[in-house]
Backbone as JSON, one array per atom type, in Angstrom:
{
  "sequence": "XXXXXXXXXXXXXXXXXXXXXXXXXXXXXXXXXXXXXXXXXXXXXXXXXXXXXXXXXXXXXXXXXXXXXXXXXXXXXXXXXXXXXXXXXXXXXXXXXXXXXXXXXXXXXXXXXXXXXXXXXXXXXXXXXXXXXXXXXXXXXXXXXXXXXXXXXXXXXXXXXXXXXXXXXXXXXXXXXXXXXXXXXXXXXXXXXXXXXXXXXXXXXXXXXXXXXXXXXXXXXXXXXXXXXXXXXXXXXXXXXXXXXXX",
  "N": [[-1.81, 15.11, -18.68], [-0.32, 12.19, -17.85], [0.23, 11.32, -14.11], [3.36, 9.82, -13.12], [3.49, 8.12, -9.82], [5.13, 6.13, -9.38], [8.42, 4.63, -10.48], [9.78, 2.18, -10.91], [13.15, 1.28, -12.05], [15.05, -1.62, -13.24], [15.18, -2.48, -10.96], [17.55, -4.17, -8.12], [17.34, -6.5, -5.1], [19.15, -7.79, -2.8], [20.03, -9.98, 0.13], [22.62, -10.49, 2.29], [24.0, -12.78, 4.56], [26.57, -14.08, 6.82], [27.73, -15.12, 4.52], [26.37, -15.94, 2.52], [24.76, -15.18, -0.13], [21.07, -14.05, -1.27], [18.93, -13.42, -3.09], [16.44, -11.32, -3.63], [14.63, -9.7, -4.93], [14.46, -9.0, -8.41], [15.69, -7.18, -11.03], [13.34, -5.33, -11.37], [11.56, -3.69, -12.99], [8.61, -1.26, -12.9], [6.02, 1.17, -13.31], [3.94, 2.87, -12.06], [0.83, 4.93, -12.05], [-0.45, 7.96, -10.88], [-3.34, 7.47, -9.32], [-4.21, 4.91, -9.92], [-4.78, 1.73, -8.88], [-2.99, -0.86, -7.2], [-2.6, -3.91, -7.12], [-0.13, -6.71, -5.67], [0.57, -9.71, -6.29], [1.5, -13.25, -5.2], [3.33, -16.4, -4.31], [4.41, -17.45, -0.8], [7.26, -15.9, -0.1], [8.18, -14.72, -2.4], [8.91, -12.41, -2.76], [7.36, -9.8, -2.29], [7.0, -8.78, -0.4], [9.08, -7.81, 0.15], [9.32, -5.52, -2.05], [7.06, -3.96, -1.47], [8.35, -3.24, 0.74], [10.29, -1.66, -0.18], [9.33, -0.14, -1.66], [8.09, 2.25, 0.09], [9.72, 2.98, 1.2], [10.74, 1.94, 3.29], [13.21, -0.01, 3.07], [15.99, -0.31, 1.48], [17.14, -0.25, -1.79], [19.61, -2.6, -3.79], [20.68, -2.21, -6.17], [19.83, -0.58, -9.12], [17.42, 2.24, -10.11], [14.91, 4.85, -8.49], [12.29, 6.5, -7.79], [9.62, 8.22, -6.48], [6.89, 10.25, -6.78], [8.21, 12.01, -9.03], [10.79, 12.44, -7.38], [13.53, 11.01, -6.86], [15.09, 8.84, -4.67], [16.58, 7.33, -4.41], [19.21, 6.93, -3.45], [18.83, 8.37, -0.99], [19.66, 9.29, 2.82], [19.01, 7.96, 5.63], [17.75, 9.77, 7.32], [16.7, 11.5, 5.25], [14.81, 9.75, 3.58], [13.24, 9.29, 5.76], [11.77, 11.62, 5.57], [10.66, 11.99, 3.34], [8.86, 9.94, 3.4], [7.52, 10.1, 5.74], [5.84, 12.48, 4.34], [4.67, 11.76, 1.68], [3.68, 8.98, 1.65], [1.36, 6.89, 2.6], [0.82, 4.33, 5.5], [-0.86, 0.79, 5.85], [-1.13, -1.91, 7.47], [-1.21, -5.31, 8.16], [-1.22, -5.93, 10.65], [-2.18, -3.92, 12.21], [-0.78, -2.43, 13.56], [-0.83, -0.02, 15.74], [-0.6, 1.93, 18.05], [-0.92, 0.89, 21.55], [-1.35, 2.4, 24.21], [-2.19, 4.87, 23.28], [-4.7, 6.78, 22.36], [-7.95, 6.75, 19.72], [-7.72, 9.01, 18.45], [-5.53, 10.39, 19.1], [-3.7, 8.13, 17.68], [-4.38, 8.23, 15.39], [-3.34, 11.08, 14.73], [-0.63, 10.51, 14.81], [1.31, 10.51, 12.57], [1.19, 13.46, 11.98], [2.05, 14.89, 13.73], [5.17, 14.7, 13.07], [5.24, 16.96, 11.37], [5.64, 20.08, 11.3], [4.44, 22.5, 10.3], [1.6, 21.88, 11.14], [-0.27, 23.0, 13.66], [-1.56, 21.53, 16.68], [-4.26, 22.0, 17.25], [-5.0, 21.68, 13.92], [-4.34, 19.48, 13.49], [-5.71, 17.75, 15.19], [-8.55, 18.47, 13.96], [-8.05, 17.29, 11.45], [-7.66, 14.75, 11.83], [-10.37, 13.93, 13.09], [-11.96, 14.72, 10.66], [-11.35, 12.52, 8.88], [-11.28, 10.04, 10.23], [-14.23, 9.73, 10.33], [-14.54, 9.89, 7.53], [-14.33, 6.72, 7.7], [-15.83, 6.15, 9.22], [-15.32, 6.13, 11.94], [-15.41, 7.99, 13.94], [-16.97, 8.0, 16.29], [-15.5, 6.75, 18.05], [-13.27, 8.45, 19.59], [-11.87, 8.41, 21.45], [-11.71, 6.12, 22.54], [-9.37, 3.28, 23.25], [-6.95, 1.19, 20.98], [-7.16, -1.64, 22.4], [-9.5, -1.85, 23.31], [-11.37, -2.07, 20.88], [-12.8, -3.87, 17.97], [-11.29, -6.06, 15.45], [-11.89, -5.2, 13.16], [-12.37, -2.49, 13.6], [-10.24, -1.79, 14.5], [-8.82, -1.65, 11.88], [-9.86, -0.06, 10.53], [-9.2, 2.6, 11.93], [-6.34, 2.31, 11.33], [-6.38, 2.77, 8.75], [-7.48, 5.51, 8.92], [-5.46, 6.8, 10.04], [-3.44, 6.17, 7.78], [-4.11, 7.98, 6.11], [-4.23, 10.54, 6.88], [-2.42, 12.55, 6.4], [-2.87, 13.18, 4.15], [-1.32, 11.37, 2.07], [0.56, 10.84, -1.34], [0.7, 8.32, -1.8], [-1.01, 5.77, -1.03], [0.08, 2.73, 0.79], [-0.33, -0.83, 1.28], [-0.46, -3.51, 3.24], [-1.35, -6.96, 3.0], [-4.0, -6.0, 3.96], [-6.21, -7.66, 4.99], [-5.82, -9.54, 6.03], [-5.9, -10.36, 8.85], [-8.52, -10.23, 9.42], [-12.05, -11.3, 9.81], [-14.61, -12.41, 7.22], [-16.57, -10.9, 6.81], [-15.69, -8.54, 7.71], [-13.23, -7.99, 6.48], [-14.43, -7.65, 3.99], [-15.98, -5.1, 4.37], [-13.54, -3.02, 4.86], [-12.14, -3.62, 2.34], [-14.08, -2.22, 0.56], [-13.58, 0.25, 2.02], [-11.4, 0.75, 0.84], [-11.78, 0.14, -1.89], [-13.33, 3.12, -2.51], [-11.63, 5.2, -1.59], [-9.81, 4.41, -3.84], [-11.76, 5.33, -5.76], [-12.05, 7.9, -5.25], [-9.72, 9.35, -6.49], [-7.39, 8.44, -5.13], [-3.7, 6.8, -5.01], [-3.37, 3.17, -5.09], [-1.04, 0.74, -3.58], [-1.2, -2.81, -3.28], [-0.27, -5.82, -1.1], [-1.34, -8.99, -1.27], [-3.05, -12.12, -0.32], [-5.47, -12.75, -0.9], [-8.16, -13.77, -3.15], [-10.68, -12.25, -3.15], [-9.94, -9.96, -2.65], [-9.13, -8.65, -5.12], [-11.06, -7.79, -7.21], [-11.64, -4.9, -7.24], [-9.11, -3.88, -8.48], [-7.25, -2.13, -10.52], [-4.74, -2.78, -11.43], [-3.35, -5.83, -11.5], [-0.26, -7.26, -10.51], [2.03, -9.92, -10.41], [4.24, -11.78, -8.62], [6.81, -14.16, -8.7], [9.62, -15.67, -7.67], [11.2, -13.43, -6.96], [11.03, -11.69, -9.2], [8.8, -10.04, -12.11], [6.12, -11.38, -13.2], [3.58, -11.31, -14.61], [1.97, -8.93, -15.2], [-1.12, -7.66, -15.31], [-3.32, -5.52, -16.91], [-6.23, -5.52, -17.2], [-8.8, -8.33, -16.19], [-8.68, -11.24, -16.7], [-10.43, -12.34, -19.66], [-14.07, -14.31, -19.27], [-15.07, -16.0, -21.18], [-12.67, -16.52, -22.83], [-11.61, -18.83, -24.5], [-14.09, -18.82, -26.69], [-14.06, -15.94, -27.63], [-11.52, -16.31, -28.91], [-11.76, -18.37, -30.74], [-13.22, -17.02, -32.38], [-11.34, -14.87, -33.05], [-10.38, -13.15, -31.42], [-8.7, -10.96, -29.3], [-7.3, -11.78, -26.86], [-6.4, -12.17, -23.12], [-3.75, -14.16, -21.83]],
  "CA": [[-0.79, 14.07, -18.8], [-0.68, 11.42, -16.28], [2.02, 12.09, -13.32], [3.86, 8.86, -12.19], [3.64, 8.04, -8.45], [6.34, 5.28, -8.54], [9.13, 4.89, -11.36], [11.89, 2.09, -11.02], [13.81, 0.51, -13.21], [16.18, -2.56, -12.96], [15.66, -3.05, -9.29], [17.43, -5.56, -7.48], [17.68, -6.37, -4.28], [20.01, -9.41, -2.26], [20.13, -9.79, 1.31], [23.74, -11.11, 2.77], [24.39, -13.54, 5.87], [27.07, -15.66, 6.6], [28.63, -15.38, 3.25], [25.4, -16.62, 1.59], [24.24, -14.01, -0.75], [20.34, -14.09, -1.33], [18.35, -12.56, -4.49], [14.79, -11.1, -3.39], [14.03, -8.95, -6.23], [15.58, -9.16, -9.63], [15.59, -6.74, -12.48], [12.3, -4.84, -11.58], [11.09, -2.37, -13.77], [7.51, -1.03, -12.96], [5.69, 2.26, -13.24], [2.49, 2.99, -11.6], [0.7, 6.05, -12.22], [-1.68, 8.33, -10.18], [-5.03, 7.29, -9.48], [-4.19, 3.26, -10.05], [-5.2, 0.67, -7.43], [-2.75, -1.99, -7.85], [-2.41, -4.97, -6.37], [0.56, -7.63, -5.82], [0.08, -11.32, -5.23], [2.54, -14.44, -5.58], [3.36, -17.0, -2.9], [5.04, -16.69, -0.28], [8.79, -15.87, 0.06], [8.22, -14.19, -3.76], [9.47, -10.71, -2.92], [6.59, -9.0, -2.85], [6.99, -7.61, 0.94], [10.24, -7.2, -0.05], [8.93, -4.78, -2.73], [6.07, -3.19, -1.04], [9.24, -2.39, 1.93], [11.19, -0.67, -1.14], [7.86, 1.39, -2.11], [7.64, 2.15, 1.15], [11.69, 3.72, 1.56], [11.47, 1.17, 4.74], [14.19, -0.73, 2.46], [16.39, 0.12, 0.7], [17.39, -1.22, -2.88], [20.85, -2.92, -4.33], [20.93, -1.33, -7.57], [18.91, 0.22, -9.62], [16.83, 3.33, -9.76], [13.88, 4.35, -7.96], [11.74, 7.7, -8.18], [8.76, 8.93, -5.83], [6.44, 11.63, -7.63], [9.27, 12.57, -9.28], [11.71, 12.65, -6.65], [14.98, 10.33, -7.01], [15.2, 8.55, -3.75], [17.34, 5.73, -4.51], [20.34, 7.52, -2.55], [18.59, 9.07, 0.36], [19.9, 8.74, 3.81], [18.13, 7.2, 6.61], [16.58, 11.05, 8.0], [15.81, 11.91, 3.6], [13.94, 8.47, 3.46], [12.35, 9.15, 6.73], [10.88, 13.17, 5.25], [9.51, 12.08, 1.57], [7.97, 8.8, 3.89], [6.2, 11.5, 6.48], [5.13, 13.22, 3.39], [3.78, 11.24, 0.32], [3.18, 7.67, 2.26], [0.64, 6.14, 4.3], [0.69, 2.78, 5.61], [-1.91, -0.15, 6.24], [-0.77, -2.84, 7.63], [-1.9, -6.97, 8.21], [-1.22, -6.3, 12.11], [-2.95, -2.97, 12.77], [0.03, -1.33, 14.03], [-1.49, 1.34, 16.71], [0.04, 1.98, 19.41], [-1.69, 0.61, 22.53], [-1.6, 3.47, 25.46], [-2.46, 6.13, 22.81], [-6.41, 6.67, 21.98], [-7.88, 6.41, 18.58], [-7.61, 10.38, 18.1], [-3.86, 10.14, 18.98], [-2.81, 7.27, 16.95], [-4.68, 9.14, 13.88], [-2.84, 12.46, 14.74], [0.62, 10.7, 15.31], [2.27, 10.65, 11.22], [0.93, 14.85, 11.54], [3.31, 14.92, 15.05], [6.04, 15.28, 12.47], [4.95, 17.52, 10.51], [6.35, 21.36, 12.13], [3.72, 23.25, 10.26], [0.36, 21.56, 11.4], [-0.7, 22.94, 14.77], [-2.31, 20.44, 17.43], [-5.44, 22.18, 16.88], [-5.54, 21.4, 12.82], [-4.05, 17.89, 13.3], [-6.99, 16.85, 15.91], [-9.42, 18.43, 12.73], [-8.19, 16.48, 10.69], [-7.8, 13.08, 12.31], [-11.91, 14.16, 12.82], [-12.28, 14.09, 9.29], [-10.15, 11.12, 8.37], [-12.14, 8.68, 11.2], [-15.45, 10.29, 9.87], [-14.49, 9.01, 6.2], [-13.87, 5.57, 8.1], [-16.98, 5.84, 10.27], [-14.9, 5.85, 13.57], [-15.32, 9.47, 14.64], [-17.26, 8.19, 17.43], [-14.72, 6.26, 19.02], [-12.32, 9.22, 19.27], [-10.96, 8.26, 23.03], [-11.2, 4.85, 23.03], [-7.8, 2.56, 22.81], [-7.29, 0.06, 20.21], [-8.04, -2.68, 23.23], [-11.43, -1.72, 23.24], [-12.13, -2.17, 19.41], [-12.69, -5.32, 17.59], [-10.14, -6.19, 14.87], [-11.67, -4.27, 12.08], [-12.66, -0.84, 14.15], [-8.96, -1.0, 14.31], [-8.07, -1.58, 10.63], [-10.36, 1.14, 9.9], [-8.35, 3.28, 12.42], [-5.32, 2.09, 10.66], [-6.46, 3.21, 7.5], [-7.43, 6.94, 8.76], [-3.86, 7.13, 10.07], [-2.79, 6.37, 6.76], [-4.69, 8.82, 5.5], [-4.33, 11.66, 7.82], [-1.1, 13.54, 5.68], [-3.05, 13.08, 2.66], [-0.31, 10.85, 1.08], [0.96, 10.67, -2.56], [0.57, 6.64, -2.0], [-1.25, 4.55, 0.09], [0.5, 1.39, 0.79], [-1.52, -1.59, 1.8], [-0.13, -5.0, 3.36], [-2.49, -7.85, 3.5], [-4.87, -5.22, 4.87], [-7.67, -7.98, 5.53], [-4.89, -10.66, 6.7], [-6.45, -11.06, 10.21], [-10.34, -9.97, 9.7], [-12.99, -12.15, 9.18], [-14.93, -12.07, 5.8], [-17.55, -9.35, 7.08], [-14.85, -6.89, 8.15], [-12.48, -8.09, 5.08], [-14.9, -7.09, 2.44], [-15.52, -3.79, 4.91], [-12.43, -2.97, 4.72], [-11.83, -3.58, 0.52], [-15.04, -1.89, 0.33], [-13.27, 1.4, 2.24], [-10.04, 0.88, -0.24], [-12.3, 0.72, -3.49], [-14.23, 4.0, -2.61], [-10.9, 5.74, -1.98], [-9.6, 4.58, -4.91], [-12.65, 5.74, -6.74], [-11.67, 9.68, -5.25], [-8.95, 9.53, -6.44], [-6.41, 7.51, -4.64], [-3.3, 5.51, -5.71], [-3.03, 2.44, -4.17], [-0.55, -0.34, -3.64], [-1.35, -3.67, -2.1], [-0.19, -7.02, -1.17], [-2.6, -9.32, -0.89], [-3.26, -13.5, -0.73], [-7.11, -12.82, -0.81], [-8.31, -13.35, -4.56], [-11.63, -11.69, -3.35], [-9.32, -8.58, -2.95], [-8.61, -8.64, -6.17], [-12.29, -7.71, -7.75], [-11.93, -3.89, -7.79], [-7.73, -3.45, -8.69], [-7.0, -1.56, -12.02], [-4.08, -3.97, -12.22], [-2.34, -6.88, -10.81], [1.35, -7.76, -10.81], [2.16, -11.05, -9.98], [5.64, -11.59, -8.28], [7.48, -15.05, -8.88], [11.03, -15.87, -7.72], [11.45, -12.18, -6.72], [10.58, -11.29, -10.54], [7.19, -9.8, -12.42], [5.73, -12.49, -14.09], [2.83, -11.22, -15.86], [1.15, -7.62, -14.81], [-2.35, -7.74, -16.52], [-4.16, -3.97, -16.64], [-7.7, -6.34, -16.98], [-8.77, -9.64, -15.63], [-8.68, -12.46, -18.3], [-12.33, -12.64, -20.21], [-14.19, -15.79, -19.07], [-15.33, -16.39, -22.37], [-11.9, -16.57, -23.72], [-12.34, -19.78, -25.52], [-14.86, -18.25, -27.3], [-13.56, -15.1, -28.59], [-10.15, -16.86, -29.28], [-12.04, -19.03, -31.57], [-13.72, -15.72, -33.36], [-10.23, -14.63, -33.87], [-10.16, -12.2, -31.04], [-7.38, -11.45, -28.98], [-7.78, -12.63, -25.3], [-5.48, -12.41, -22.21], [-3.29, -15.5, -21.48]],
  "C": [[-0.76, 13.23, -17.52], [0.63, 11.21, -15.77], [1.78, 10.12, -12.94], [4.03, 9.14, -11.0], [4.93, 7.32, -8.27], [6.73, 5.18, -10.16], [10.05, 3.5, -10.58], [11.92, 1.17, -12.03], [14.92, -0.18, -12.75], [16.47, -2.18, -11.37], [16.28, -4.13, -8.72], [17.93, -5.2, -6.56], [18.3, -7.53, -3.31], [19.98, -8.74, -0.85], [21.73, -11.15, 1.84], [24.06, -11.86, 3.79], [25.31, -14.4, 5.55], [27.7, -16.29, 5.36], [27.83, -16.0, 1.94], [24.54, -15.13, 1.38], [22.22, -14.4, -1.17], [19.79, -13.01, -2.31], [17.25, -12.09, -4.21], [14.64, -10.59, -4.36], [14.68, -8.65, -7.2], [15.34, -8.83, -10.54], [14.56, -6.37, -12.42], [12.0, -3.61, -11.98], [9.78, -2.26, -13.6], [7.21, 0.48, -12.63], [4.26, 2.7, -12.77], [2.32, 4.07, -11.43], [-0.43, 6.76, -10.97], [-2.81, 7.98, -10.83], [-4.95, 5.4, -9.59], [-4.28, 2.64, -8.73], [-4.12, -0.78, -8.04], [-1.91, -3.1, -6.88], [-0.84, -6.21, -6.57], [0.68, -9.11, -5.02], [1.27, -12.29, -6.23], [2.27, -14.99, -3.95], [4.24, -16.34, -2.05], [6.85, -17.18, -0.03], [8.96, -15.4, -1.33], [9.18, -13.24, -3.73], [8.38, -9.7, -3.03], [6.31, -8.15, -1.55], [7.88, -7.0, 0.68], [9.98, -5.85, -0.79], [8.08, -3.76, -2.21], [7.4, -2.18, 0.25], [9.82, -1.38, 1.45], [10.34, 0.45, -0.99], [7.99, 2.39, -1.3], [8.56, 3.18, 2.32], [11.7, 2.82, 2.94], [12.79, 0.0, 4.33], [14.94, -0.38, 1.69], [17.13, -0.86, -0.82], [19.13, -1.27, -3.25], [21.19, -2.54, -5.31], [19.7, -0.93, -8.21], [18.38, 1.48, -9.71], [15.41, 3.8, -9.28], [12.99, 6.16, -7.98], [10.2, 7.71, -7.53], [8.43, 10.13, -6.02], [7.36, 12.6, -8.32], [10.73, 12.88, -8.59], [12.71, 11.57, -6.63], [15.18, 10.28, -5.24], [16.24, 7.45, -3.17], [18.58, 5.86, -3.41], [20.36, 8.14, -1.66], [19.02, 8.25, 1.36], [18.86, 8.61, 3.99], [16.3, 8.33, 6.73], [15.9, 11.42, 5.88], [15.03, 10.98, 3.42], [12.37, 8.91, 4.23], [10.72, 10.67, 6.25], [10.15, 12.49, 4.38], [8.84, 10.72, 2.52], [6.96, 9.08, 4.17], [5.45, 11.96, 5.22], [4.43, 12.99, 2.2], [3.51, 9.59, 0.5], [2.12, 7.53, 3.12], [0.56, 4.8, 3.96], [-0.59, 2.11, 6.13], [-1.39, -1.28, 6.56], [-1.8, -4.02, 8.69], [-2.36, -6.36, 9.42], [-1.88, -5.01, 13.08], [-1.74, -1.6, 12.81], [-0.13, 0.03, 14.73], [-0.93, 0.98, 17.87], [-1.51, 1.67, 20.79], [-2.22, 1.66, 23.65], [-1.77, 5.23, 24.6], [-4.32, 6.2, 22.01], [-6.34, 6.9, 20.46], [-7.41, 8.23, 18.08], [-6.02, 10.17, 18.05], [-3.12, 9.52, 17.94], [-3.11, 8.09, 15.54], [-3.67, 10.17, 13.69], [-1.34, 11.93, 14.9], [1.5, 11.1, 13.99], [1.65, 13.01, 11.23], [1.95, 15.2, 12.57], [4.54, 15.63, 14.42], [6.55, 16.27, 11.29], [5.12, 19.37, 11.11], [4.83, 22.17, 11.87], [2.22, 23.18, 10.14], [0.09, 21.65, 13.13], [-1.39, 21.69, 15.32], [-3.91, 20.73, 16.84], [-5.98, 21.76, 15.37], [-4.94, 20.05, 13.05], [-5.29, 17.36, 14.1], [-8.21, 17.15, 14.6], [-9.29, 17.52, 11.65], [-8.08, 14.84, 10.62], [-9.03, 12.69, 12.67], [-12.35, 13.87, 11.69], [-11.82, 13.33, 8.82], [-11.15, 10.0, 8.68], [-13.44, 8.86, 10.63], [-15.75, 9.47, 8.39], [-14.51, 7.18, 6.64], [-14.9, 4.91, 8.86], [-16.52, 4.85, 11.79], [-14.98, 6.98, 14.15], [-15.97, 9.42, 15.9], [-17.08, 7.19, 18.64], [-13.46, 6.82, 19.27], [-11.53, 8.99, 20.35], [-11.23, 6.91, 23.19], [-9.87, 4.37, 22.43], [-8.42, 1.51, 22.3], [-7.42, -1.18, 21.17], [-9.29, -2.91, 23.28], [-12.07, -1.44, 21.75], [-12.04, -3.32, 18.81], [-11.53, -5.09, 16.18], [-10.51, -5.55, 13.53], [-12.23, -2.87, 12.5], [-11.23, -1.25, 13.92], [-8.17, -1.15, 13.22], [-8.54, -0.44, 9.62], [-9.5, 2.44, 10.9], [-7.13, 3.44, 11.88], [-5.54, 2.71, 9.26], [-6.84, 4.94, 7.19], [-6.37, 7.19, 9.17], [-3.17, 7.46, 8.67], [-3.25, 7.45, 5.52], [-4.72, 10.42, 5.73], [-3.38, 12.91, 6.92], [-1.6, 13.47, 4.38], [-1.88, 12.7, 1.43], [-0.34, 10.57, -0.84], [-0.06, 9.08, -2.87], [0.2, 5.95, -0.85], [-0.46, 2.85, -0.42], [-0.02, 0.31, 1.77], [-0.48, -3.2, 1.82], [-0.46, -6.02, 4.07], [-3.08, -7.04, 4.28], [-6.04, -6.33, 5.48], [-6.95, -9.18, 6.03], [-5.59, -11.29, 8.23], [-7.59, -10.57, 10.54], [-11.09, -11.4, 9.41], [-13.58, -11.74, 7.66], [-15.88, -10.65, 6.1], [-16.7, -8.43, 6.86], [-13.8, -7.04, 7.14], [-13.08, -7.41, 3.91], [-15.47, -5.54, 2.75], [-14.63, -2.89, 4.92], [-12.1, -2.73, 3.22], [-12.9, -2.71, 0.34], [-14.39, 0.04, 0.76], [-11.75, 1.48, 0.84], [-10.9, 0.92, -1.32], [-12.56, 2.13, -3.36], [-12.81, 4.97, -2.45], [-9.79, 5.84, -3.24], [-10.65, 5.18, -6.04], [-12.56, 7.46, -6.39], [-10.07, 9.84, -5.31], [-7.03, 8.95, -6.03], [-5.12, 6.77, -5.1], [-2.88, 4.72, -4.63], [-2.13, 1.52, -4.33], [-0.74, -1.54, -2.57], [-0.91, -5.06, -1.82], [-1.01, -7.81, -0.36], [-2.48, -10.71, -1.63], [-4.67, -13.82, -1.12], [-7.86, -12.21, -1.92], [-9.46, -12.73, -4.56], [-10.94, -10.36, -3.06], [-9.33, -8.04, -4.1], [-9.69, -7.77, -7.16], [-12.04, -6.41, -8.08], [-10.09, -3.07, -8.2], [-8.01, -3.08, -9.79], [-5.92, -2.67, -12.54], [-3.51, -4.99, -11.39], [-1.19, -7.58, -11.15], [1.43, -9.16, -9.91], [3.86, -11.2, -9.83], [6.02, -13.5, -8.19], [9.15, -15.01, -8.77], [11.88, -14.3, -7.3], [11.8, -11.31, -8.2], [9.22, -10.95, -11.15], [7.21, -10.76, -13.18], [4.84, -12.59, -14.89], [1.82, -9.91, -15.21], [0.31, -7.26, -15.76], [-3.12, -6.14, -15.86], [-6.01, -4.73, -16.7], [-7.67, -7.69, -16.59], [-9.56, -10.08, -17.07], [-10.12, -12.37, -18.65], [-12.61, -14.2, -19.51], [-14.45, -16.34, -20.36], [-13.93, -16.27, -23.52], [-11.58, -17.4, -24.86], [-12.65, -19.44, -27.24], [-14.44, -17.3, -28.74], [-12.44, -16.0, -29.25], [-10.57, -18.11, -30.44], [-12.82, -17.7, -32.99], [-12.92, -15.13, -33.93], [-9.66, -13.48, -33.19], [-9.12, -12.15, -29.99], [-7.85, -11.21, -27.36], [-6.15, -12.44, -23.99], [-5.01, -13.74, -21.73], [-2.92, -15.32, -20.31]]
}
């Protein structure tokens, strides 16, 4: 039977200033299962960071209900947010996010830090095998200063990998690479989605797009059309044969 990773229903979420109420996400219902790669693209100011922050428990939602591998999260404090985060999340993010005065071994080993029952000795093993999958294992003491901008998005991505999370969460992972180390990069996210993986990603870069299972499209801080295949090119075609075609 196939386990849901993420569950909500009738999300919304408003942000308040100044007596001016604001709508980011309105009435979202989506379910994404293990093993799915799935991508979210709209312009910008959609809601779709907003969304990925929810995923993510770095946000929290205005109503609704919300469910992580089964777990009902919608009403966790700050420190309950912060445990199921440590424990069935990893992040990727545009900007790298590695700490500067900590080497690449370190930054890998820091989401295991909080983890009580992973000695130093099995957290450095496995931030070995993490960088190894990433083909950085043999920049284990250098600092992200001394790596070009996709050694350290591949660093970023064995971090997020290190706790063997429920859900990778991915935002604009290739945002500030070039195309080499962009399609390097998508190229390490397909192959973990192909063992297995579920992924979530937001992403402006329609050559991202090529190996997703599905893509949700976010409008007005609403889904607007979440296709499980990409449209036929020959739709035309069939649609003149009598066959039925994605609009």
């Amino acid at each position: 039977m196939t386990k849901a990773v993420i569950e909500l229903n009738n999300i919304y979420k408003s942000f308040r200033t100044d007596d001016v109420e604001t709508h980011a996400l309105t009435d979202i219902s989506l379910t994404i299962n293990e093993g799915e790669f799935v991508s979210f693209t709209g312009p910008s100011g959609s809601g779709k960071s907003t969304l990925l922050s929810i995923l993510g428990l770095l946000d929290e939602v205005s109503s609704g209900t919300f469910k992580i591998c089964g777990i009902d999260v919608t009403h966790l404090d700050r420190d309950q947010r912060a445990g199921v985060r440590n424990q069935e999340i990893g992040f990727i993010f545009q900007s790298f996010n590695l700490i500067s005065d900590l080497t690449v071994e370190e930054n890998v080993m820091l989401p295991l830090s909080y983890q009580k029952e992973v000695s130093h000795a099995q957290a450095k093993r496995m931030a070995t095998e993490v960088l190894k999958k990433v083909n950085m294992e043999h920049r284990l003491n250098h600092f992200p200063s001394q790596l070009s901008g996709g050694q350290q998005q591949r660093v970023a991505i064995a971090r997020a990998l290190v706790n063997k999370p429920s859900l990778i969460l991915a935002d604009e992972p290739t945002g500030n690479l070039d195309s080499t180390n962009a399609t390097a990069v998508m190229e390490i996210l397909h192959q973990l989605h192909q063992e297995g993986s579920t992924i979530c990603m937001v992403t402006h870069d329609p050559r991202s797009l090529d190996n997703v299972s599905r893509n949700v499209e976010i409008l007005d801080g609403q889904i607007r059309l979440p296709t499980d295949v990409p449209c036929d090119k020959d739709a035309d075609k069939k649609h003149s044969e009598g066959a039925e075609v994605c609009m």
